[in-house]
C-alpha positions as CSV (number, residue, x, y, z in Angstrom):
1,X,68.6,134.1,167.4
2,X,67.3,130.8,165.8
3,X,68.6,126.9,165.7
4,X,68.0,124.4,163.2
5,X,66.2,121.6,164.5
6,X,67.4,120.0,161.5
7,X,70.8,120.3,161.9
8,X,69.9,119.2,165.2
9,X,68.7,116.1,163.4
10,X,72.0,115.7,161.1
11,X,74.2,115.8,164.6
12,X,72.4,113.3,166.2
13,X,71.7,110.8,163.5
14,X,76.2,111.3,162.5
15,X,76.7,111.0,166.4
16,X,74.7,108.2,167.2
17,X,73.7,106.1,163.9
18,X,71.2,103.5,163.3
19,X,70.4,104.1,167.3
20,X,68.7,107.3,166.8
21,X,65.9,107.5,166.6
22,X,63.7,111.3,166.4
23,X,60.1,109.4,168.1
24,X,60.3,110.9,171.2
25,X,60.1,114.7,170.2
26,X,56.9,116.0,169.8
27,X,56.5,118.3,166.5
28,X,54.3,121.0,167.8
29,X,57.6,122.3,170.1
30,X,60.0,122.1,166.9
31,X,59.1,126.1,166.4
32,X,59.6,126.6,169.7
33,X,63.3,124.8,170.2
34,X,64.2,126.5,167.0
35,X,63.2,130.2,167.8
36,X,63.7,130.0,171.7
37,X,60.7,131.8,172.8
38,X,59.2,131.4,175.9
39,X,56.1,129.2,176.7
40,X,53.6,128.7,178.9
41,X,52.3,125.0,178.9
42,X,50.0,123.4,181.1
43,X,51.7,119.9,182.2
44,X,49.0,117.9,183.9
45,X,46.9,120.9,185.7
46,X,50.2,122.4,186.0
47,X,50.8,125.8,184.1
48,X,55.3,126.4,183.5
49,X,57.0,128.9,181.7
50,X,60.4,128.2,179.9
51,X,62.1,127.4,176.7
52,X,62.2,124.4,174.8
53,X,65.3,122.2,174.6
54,X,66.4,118.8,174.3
55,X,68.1,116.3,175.7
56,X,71.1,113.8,174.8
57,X,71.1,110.4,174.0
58,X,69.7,108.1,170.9
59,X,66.2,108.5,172.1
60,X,66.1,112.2,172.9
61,X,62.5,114.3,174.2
62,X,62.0,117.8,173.8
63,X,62.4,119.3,177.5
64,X,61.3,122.9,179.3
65,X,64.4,125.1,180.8
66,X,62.7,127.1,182.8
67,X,65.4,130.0,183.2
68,X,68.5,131.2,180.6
69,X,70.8,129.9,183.4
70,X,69.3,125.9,182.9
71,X,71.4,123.8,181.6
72,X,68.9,120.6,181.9
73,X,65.3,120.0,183.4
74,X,62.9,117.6,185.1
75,X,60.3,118.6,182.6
76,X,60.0,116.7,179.7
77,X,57.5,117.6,177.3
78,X,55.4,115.2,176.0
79,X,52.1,114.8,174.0
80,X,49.5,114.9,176.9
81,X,51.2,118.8,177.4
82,X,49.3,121.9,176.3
83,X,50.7,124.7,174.9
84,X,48.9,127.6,176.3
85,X,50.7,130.8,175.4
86,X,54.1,132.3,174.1
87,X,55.7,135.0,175.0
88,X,55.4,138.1,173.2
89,X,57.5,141.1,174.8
90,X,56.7,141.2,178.5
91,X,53.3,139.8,178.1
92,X,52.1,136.0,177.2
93,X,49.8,135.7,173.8
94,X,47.4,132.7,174.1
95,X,47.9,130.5,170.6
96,X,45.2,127.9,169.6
97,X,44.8,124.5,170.8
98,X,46.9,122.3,168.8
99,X,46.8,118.7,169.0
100,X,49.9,116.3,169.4
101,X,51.0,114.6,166.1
């Protein structure tokens, strides 16, 4: 199952207008948000494990659910966060290093 990040886009922008505004979110999580794997990210010398969403509002930021049940999160993801791995059957596959945009 995949979302479009740019429909996402087209929702918000017809929702909230001139307001909106896409800064927040981080482009190296789009893939994730869209295909709703699992990742592992290290969050200040903390290592989590969820799937990518996002939050409401005009000014919205890429968060981590950390179960299927979540339906919001105290982790925002944000530039200083590491992507370490996603999730690849039962088992985590590291991905390379990728710098925020």
């Amino acid at each position: 199952m995949t979302r479009s990040f740019q429909d996402y886009l087209l929702r918000a922008r017809a929702k909230w207008g001139e307001k909106f505004s896409a800064s927040s979110l981080d482009v190296r999580f789009v893939t994730f948000y869209e295909n709703q794997k699992r990742i592992k990210i290290d969050t200040c010398g903390t290592v989590i494990t969820g799937t990518v969403g996002v939050t409401t509002g005009w000014v919205p930021v890429f968060i981590l659910l950390r179960t299927k049940r979540s339906f919001g999160s105290a982790w925002t993801l944000t530039p200083s966060d590491i992507i370490l791995a996603v999730q690849r059957g039962r088992e985590y596959v590291e991905v390379p290093c990728t710098p925020s945009a």
